[in-house]
N, CA, C and O atoms as a MOPAC input file, in Angstrom:
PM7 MOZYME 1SCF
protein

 N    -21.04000 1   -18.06500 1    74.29700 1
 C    -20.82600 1   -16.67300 1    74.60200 1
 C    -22.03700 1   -15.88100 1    74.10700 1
 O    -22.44300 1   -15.90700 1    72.94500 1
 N    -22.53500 1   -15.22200 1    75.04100 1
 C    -23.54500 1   -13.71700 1    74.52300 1
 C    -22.87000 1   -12.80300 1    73.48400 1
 O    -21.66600 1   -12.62500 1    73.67000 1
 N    -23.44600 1   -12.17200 1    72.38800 1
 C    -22.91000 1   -11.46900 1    71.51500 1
 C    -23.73600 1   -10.67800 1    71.39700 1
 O    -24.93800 1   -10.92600 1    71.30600 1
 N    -23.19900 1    -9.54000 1    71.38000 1
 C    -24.72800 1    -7.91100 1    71.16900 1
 C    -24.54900 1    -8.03900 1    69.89700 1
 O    -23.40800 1    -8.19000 1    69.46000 1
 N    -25.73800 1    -7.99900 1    68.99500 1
 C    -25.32000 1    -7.45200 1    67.58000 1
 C    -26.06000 1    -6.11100 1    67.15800 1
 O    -27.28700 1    -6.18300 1    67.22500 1
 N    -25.44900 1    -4.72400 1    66.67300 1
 C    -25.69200 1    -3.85200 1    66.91100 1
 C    -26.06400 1    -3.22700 1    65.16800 1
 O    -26.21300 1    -2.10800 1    64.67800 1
 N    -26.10700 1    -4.93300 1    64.53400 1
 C    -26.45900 1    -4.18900 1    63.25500 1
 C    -28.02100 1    -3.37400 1    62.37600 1
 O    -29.06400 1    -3.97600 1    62.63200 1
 N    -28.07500 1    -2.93400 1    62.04200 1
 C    -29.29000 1    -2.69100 1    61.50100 1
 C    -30.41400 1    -4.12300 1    61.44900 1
 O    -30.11900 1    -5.23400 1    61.00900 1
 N    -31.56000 1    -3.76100 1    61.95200 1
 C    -32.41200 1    -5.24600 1    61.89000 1
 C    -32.45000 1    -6.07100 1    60.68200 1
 O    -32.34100 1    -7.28600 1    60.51300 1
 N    -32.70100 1    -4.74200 1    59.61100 1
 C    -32.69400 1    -5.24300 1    57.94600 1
 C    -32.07500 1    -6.44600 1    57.36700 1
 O    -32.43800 1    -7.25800 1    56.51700 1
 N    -30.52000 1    -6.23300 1    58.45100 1
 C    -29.41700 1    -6.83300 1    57.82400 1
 C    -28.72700 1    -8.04800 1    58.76100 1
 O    -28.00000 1    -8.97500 1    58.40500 1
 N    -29.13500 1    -7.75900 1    59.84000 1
 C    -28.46500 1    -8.59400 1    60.91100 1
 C    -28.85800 1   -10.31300 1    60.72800 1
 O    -28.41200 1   -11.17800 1    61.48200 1
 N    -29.63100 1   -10.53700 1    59.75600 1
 C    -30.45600 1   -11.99500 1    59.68800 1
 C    -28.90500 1   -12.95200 1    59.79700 1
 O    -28.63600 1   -13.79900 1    60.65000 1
 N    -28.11700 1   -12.52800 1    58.73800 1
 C    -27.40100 1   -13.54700 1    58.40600 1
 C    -26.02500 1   -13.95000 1    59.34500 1
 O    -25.43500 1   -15.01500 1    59.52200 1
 N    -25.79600 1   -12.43600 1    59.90100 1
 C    -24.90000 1   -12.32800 1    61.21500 1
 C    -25.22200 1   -13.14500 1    62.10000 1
 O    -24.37700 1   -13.80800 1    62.70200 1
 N    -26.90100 1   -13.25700 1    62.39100 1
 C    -26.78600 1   -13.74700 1    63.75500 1
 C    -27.01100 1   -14.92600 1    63.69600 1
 O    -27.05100 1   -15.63100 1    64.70400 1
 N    -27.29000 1   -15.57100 1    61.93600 1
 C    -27.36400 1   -16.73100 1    61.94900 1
 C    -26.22200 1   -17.60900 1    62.14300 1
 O    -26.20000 1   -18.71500 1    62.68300 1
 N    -25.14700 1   -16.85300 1    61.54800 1
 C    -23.76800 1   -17.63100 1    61.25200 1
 C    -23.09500 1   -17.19900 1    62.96400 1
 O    -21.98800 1   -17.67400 1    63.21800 1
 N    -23.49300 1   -16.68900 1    63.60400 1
 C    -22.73700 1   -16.37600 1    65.11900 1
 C    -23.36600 1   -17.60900 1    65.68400 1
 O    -22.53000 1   -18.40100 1    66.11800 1
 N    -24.63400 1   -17.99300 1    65.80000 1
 C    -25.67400 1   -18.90400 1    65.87200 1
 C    -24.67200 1   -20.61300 1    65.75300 1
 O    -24.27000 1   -21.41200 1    66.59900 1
 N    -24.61200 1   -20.55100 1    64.46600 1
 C    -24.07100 1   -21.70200 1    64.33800 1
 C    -22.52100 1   -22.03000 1    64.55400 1
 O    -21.98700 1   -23.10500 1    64.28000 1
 N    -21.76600 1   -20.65900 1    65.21400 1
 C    -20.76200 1   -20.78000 1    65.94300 1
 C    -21.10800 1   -21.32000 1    67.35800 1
 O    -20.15000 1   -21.78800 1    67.97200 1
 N    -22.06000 1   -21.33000 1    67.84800 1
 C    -22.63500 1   -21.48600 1    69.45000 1
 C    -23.04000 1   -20.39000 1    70.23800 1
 O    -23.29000 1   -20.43600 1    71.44300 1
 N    -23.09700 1   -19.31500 1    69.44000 1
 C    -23.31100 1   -18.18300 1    70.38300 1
 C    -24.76400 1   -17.68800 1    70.37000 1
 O    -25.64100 1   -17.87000 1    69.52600 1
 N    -24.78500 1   -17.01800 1    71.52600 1
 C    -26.33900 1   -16.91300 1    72.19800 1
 C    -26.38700 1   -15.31300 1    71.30200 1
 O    -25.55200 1   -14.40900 1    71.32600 1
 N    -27.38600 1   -15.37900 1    70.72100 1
 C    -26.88000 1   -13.45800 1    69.52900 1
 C    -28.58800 1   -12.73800 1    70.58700 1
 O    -29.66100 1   -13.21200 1    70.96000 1
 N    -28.02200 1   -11.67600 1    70.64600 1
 C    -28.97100 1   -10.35800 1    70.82600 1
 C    -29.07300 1    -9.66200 1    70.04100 1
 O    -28.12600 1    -9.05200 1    69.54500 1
 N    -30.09800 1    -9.56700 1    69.74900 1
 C    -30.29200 1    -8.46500 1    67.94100 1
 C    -30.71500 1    -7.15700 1    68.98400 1
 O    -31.62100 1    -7.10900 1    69.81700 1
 N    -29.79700 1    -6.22400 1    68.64100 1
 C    -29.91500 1    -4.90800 1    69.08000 1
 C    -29.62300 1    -3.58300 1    68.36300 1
 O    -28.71200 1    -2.78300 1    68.57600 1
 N    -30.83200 1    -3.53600 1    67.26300 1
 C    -30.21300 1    -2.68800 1    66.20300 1
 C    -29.71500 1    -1.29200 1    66.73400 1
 O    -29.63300 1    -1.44000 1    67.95400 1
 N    -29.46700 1    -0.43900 1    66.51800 1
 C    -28.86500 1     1.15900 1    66.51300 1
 C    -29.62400 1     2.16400 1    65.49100 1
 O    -30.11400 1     3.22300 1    65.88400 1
 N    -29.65100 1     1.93000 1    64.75700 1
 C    -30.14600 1     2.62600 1    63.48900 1
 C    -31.11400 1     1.63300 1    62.36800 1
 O    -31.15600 1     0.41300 1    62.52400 1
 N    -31.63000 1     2.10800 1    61.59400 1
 C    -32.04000 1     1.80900 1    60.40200 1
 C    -31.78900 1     2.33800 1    59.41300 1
 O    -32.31400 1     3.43800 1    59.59000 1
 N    -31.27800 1     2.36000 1    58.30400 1
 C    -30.97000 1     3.29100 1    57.21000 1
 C    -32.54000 1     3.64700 1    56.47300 1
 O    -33.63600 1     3.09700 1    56.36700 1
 N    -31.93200 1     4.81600 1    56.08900 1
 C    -32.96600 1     5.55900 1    55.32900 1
 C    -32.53400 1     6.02500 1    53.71700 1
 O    -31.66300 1     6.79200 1    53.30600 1
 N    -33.20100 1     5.48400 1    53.26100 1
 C    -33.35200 1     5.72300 1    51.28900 1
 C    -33.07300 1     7.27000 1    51.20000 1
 O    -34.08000 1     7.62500 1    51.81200 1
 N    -32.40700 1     8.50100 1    50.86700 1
 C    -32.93600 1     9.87100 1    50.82500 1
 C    -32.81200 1     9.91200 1    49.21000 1
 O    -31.80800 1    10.44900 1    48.74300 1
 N    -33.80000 1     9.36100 1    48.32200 1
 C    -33.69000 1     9.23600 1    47.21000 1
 C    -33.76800 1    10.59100 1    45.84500 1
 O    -33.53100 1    10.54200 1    44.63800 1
 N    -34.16100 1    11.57500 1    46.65100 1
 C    -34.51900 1    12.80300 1    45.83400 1
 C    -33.27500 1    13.61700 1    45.94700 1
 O    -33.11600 1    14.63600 1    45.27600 1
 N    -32.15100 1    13.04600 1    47.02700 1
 C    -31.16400 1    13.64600 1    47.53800 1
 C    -30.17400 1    13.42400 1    47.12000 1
 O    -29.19000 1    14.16400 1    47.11200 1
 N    -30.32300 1    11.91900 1    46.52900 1
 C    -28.94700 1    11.12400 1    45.59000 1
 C    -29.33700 1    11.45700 1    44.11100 1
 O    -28.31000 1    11.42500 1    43.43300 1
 N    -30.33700 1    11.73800 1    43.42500 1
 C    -30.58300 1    11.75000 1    42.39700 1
 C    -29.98000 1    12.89700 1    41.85100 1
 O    -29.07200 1    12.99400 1    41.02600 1
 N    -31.08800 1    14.33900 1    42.85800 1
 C    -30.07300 1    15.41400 1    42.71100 1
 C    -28.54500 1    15.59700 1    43.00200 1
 O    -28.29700 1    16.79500 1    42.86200 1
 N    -27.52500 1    14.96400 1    43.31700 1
 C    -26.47700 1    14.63600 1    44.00300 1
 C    -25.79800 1    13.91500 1    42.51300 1
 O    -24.64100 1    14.18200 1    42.18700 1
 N    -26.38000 1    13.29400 1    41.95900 1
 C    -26.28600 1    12.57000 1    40.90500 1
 C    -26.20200 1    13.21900 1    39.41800 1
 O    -25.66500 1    12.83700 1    38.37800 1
 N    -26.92000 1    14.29800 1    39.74700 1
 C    -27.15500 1    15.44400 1    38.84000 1
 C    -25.97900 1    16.62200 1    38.61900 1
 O    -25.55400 1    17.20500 1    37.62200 1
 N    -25.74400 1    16.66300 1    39.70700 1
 C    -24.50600 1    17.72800 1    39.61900 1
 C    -23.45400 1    16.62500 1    38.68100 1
 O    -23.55400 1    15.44900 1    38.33100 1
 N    -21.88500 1    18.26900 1    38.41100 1
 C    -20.75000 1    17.55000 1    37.61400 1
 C    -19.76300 1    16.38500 1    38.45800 1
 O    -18.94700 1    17.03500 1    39.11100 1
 N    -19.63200 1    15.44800 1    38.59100 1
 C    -18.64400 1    15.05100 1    38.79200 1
 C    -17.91300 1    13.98000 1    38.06800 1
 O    -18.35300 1    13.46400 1    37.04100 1
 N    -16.57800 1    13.59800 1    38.73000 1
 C    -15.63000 1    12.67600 1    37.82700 1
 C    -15.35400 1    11.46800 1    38.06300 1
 O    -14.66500 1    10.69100 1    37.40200 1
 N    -16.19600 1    11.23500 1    39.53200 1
 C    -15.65500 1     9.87100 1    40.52600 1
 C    -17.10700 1     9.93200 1    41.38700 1
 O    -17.82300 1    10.93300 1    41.44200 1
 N    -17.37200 1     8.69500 1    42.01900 1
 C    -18.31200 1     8.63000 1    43.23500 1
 C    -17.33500 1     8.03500 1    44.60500 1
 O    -16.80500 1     6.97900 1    44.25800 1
 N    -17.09600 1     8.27600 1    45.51400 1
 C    -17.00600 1     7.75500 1    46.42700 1
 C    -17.88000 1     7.14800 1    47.42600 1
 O    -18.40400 1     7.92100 1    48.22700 1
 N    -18.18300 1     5.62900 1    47.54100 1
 C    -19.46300 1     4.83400 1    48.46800 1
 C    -18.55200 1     4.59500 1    49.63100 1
 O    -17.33300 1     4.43400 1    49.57100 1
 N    -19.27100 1     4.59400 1    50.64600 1
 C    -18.86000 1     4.32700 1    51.86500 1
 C    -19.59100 1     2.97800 1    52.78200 1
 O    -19.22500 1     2.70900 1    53.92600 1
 N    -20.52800 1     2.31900 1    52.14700 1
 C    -20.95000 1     1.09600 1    52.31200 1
 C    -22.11600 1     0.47000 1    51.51400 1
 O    -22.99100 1     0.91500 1    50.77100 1
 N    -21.90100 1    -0.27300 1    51.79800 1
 C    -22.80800 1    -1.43200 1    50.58300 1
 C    -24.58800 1    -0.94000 1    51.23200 1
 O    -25.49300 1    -1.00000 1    50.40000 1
 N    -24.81500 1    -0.65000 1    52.16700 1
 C    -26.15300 1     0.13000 1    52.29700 1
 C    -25.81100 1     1.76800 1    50.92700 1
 O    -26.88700 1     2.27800 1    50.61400 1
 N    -25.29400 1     2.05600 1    50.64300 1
 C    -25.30100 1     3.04200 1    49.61700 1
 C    -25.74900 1     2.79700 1    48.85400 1
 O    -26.81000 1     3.19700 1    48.37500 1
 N    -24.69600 1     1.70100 1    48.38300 1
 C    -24.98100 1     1.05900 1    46.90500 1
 C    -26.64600 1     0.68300 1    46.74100 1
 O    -27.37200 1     0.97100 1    45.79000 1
 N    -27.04500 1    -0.15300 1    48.15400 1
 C    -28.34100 1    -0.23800 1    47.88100 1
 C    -29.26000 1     0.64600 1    47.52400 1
 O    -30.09700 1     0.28800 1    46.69600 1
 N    -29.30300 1     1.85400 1    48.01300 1
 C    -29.56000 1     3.27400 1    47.88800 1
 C    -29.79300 1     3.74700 1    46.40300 1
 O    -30.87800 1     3.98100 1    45.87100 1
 N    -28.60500 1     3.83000 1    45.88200 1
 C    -28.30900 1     4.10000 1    44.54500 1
 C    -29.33600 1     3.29800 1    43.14800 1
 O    -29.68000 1     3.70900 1    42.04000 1
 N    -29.57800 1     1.90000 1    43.95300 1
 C    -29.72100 1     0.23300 1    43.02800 1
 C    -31.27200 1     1.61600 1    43.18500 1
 O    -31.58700 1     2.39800 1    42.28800 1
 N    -31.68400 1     1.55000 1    44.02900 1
 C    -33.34900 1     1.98500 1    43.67600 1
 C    -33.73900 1     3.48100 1    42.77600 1
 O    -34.89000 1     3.91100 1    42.70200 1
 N    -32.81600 1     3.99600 1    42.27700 1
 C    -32.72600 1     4.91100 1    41.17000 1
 C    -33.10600 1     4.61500 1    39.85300 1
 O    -33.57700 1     5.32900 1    38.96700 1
 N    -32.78800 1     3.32300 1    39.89700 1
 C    -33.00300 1     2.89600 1    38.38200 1
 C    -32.25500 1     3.70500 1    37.56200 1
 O    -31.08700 1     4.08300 1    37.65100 1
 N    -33.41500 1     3.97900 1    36.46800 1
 C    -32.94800 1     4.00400 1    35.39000 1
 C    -32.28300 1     5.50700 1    35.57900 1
 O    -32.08900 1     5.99300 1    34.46400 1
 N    -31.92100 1     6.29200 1    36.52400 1
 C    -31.35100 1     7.39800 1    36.75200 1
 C    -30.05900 1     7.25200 1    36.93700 1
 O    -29.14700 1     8.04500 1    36.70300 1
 N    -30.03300 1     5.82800 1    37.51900 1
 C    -28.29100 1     5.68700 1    37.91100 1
 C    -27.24300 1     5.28900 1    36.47900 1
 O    -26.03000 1     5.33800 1    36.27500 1
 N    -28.66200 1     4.81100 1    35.52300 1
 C    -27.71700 1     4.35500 1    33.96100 1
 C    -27.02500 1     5.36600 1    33.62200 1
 O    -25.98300 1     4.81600 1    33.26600 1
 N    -26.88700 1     6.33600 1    33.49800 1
 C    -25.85500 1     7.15400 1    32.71300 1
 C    -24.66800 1     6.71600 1    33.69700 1
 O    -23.60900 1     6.42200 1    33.14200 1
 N    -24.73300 1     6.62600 1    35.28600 1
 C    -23.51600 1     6.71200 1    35.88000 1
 C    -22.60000 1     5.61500 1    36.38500 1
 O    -21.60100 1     5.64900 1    37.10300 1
 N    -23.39400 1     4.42200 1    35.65700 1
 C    -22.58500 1     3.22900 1    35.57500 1
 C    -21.23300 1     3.41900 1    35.27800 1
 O    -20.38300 1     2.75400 1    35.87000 1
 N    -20.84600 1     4.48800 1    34.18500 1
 C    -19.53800 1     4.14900 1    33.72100 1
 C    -18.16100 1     5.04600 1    34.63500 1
 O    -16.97900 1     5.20100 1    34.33000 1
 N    -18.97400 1     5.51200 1    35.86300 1
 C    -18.30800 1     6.23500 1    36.60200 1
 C    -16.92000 1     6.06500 1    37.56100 1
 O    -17.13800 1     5.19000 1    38.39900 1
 N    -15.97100 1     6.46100 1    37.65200 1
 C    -15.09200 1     5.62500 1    38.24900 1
 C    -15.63500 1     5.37000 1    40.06400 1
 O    -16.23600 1     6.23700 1    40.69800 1
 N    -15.48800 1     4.84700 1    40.27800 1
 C    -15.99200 1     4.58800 1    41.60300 1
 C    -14.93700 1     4.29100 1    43.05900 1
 O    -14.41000 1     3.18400 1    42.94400 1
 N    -14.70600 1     4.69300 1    43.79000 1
 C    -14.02300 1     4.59600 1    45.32400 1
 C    -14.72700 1     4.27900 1    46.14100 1
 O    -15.60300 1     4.89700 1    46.74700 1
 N    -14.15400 1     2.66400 1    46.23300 1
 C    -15.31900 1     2.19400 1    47.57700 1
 C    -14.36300 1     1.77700 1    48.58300 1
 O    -13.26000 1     1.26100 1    48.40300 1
 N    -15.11300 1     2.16200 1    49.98200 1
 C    -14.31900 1     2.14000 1    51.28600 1
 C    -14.95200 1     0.07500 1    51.50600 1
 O    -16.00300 1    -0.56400 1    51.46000 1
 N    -13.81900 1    -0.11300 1    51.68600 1
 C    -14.18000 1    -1.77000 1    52.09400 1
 C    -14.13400 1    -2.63700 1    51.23300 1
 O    -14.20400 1    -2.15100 1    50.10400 1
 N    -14.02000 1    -4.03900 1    51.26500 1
 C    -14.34000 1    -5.16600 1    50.03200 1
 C    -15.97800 1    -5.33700 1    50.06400 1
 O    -16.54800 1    -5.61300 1    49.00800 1
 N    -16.65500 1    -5.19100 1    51.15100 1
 C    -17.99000 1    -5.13500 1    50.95400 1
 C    -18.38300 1    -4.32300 1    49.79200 1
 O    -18.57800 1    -4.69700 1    48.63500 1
 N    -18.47900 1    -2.94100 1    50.39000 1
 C    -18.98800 1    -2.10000 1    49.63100 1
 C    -18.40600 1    -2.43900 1    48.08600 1
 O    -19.21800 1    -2.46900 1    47.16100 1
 N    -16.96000 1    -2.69600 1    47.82700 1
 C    -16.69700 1    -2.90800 1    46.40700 1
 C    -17.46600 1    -3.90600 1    46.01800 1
 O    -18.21000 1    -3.51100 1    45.12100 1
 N    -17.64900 1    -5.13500 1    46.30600 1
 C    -18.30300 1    -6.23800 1    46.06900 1
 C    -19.97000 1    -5.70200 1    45.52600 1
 O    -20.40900 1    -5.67700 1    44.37600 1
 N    -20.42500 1    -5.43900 1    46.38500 1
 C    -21.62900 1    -3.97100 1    45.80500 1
 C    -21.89300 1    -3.67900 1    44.83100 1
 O    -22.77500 1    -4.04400 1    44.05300 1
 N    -20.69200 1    -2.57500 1    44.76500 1
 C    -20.17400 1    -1.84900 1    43.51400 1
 C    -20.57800 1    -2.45600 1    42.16700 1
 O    -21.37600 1    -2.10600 1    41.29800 1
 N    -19.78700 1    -3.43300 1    42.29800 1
 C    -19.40700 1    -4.40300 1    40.97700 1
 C    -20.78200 1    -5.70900 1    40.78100 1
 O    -21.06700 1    -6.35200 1    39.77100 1
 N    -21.18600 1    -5.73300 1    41.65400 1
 C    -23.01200 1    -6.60800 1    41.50800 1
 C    -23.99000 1    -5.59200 1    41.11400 1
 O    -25.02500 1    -5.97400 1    40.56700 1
 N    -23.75000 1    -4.09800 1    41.36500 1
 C    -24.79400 1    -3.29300 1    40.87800 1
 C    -24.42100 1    -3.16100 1    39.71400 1
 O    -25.37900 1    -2.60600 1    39.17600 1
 N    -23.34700 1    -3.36500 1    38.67200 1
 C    -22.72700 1    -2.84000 1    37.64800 1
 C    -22.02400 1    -1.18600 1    37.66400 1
 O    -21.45200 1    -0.74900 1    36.66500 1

């Protein structure tokens, strides 16, 4: 079977490998690319809050390149949409 895969190029390696070794013919057809807006999470990071809510494990990646900005907010309670994104979560600390 033909399969469109419509994931980001970044990420699609392993999708289309494992569709691959189902038998399927994969089309890498990204949609988007994500973009870092790192001056945007930091400040974002800066304001008060009590919780973060992530909405996918591209976030988390997001966040991972803050460094040492994101240490204070390790101990934050966190709401993640998905087992991905939690999985994330909990590998970024």
């Amino acid at each position: 079977m033909r399969v469109l895969l419509t994931r980001p190029e970044n990420r699609a390696g392993g999708t289309a490998a494992k569709l691959e070794e189902l038998g399927h013919d994969v089309v890498n057809f990204p949609l988007f690319a994500p973009v870092h807006d790192l001056p945007a999470a930091g400040a974002a990071l800066a304001t008060p809050h009590s919780a973060l809510a992530i909405t996918s494990a591209e976030a988390v990646r997001s966040l991972e390149q803050l460094g040492v900005v994101l240490t204070p907010h390790l101990g934050t309670k966190v709401f993640a949409v998905g087992k991905a994104t939690a999985r994330a979560a909990r590998a970024a600390g």
